[in-house]
N, C-alpha and C positions, 0 to 999 in steps of 0.2 A: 620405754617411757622417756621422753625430754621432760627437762625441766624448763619451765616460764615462772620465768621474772618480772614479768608484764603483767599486769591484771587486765588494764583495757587501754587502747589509744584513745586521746581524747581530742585530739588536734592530727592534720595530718596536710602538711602542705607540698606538693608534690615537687620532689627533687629539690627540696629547699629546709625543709622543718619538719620534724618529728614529735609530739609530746605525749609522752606514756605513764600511769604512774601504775603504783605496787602498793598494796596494803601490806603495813606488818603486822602479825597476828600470833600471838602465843600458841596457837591451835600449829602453828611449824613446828616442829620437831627442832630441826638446827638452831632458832632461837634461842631453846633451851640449855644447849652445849656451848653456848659462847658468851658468857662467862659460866661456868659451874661455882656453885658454893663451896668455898675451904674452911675450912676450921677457923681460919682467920678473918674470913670477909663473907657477905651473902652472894647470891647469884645476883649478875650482873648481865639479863636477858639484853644480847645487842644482833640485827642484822650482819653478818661478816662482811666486810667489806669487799671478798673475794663475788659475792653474790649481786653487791650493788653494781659490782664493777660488769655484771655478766647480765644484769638488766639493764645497763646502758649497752653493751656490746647487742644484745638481743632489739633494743629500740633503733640500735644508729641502723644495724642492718636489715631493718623491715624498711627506713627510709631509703634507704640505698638499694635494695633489692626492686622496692612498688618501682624507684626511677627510671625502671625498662622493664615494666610490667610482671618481673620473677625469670624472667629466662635465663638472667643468670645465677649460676651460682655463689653466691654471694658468702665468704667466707671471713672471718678475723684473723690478719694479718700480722697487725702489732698494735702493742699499745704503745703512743709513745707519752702520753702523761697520764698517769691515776693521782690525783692528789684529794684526800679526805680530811676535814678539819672537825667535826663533830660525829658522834656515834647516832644509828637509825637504831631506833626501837620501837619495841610494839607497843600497839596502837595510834602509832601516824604513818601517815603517806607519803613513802617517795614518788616524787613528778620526776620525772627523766624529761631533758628536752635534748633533741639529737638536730644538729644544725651539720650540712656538706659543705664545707669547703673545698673539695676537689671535687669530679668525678670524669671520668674517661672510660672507653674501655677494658682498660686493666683492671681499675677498682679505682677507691675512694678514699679522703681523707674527712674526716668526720670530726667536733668538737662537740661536748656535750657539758650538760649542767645538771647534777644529783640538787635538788631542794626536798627540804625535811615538811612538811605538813602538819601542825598543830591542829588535831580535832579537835579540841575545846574552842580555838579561838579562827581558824581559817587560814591566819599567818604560816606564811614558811619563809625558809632560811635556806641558804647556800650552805651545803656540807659537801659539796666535790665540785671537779672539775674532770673529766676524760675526755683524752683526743686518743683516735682510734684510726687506723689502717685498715681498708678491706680490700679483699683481691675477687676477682672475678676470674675462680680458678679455671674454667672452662680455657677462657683466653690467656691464662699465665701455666698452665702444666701441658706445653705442648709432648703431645707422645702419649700422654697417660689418658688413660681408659678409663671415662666414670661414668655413672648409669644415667642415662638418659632423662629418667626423671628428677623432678631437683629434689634432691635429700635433704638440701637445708632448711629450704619452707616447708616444712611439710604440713600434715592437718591439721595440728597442732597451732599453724600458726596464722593458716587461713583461718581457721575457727576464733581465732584472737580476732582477725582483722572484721569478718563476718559479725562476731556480737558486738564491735566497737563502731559497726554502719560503715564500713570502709570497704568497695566492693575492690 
C-alpha cells in the first residue's frame, strides 16, 4: 500500500504549477498520536509535519513527473527548505501549490506553499514553505538496473490524477 497525501489536484498547469489539497480528518489514525493526552494537558490532534512535508513532495512530483508525460522516473532528491509556522488540524484543508523553478533532464528544483483552509470561513493562511529537489533517476544511476515500468506513479497515482479530470 502507498500512502497519499493528496486528496485531489485542483489546478494543474503544465511544467509550470501544481495545486493539490488534503483534507484533515479525525477518522486518520496518526491524527490521534500527535499530540496524546498526559496527565497534564488534553490531546492536542495535529497533522505531523513530517506528512505535510510528504504531500508537498507527492504534489511537486506529479508536476515534474506530467512535465514529460511519466517516462521518467521521478524521485525526491532533497529537501533543501521545510519551514512550518502554524499547526494543520482536523477538519481544515491543506492546498499545496508546487511551482518548477528548474527542470532539465537530470531532474528538477521545485518551490512550494503549504496554506491551512478554514471550513467555516473559506480563508486560508500560509503555514509553510518547501523547496525540493528531484532526480530523474533513470538518467542519474547510470549502471543500475531498474524495472522498466515506473514504480513511482503507480495506480495509485493515476487514479489521483484520473478522478481530479487530469488525463
Amino acid at each position: 500500500m502507498r500512502w497519499m497525501w493528496v486528496d485531489r489536484i485542483i489546478e494543474l498547469v503544465p511544467r509550470e504549477r501544481l495545486v493539490a489539497i488534503k483534507n484533515i480528518s479525525m477518522a486518520e489514525e496518526y491524527v490521534h498520536d500527535h499530540f496524546i493526552a498526559t496527565p497534564v494537558s488534553p490531546a492536542l490532534p495535529v497533522m505531523p509535519s513530517c506528512f505535510i512535508l510528504e504531500g508537498m513532495a507527492q504534489s511537486a512530483g506529479i508536476l515534474v513527473g506530467h512535465a514529460n508525460g511519466f517516462s521518467e522516473k521521478v524521485i525526491l532528491a532533497k529537501i533543501n527548505k521545510a519551514e512550518f509556522h502554524y499547526d494543520a488540524v482536523p477538519g481544515y484543508t491543506l492546498r499545496y501549490t508546487a511551482l518548477i523553478k528548474y527542470l532539465d533532464p537530470a531532474g528538477a528544483s521545485t518551490t512550494g506553499r503549504v496554506e491551512l483552509i478554514d471550513p467555516s470561513t473559506g480563508e486560508s493562511q500560509e503555514i509553510g514553505t518547501i523547496d525540493l529537489m528531484f532526480s530523474h533517476v533513470d538518467n542519474n544511476m547510470a549502471g543500475t538496473a531498474f524495472p522498466k515500468e515506473n514504480f513511482v506513479f503507480s495506480d495509485s497515482f493515476k487514479t489521483l490524477l484520473r478522478t481530479s479530470g487530469i488525463s
